[in-house]
C-alpha positions, 0 to 999 in steps of 0.5 A: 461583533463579527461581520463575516458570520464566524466564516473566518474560524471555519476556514482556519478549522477546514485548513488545519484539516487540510494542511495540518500544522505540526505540534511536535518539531519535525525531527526522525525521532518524533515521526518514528515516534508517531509512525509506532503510535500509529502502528499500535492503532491499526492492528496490521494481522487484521488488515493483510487477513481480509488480503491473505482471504481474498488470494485464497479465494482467487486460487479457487482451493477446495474449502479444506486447502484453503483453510491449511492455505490461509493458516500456513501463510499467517504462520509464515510471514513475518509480522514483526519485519512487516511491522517494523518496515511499515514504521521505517516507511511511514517515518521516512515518507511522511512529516510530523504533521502528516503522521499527527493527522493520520493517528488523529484520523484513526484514533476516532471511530470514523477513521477507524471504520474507513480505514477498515474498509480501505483493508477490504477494498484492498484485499479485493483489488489485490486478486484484480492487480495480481491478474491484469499484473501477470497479463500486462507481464506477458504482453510486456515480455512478449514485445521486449523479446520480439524488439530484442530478436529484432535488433539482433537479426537488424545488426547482422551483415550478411556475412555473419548471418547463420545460414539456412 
């Protein structure tokens, strides 16, 4: 009979959740493998559609531009170079046993409703990054160029000065 109450098992169960261990040997082939695999779970057209929505709505188009606005941008991007550079990165930046939770993860009704409302979150961040993005541009710019002006009036002799 156990002594510790089953703890032990329950502390391996919360770290293979944790630091999951690969089933698969950690090659590119196999995280390109999983990378598709996860990619086929999570339909992107959805998730960038709550994104493409919420910059249409921070535009503040009249109601009939956006609808042509929303269309014409689903229209142009490029899914398929999305979808493909999604996999690259995935296969790239995360090992076999990384990937191995992240398609366990969507592949449970769970999963698949938090990483729904990840998509949300992000579409209504995006407006928000987009704006305080330019804003921290502009002050950034303006000190660059003011630095800038500043060293090259400082690296004048008098002689070179352009006079008044």
């Amino acid at each position: 009979m156990r002594r510790d109450g089953g703890r032990a098992a329950r502390d391996a169960r919360r770290l293979r959740l944790v630091h999951p261990v690969a089933v698969s040997p950690d090659t590119p082939g196999a995280r390109r493998a999983l990378a598709e695999r996860y990619t086929a779970a999570v339909d992107q057209c959805v998730s960038a559609t709550s994104t493409i929505e919420a910059t249409a709505a921070a535009l503040a188009l009249p109601a009939g531009t956006r609808e042509v606005f929303v269309a014409a941008l689903h229209r142009e991007i490029r899914w398929p170079a999305i979808l493909e550079w999604q996999i690259e990165a995935l296969a790239s930046h995360m090992t076999v046993a990384e990937l191995e939770a992240l398609v366990a993860f969507v592949s449970t009704p769970a999963g698949m409703s938090a990483l729904g409302k990840l998509a949300a979150l992000n579409a209504e961040a995006a407006p928000v990054l987009a704006g305080e993005l330019q804003r921290a541009i502009a002050t950034a710019l303006e000190e660059a160029l003011r630095a800038a002006d500043g060293s090259a009036a400082g690296s004048m002799t008098e002689g070179t000065r352009p006079s008044a």
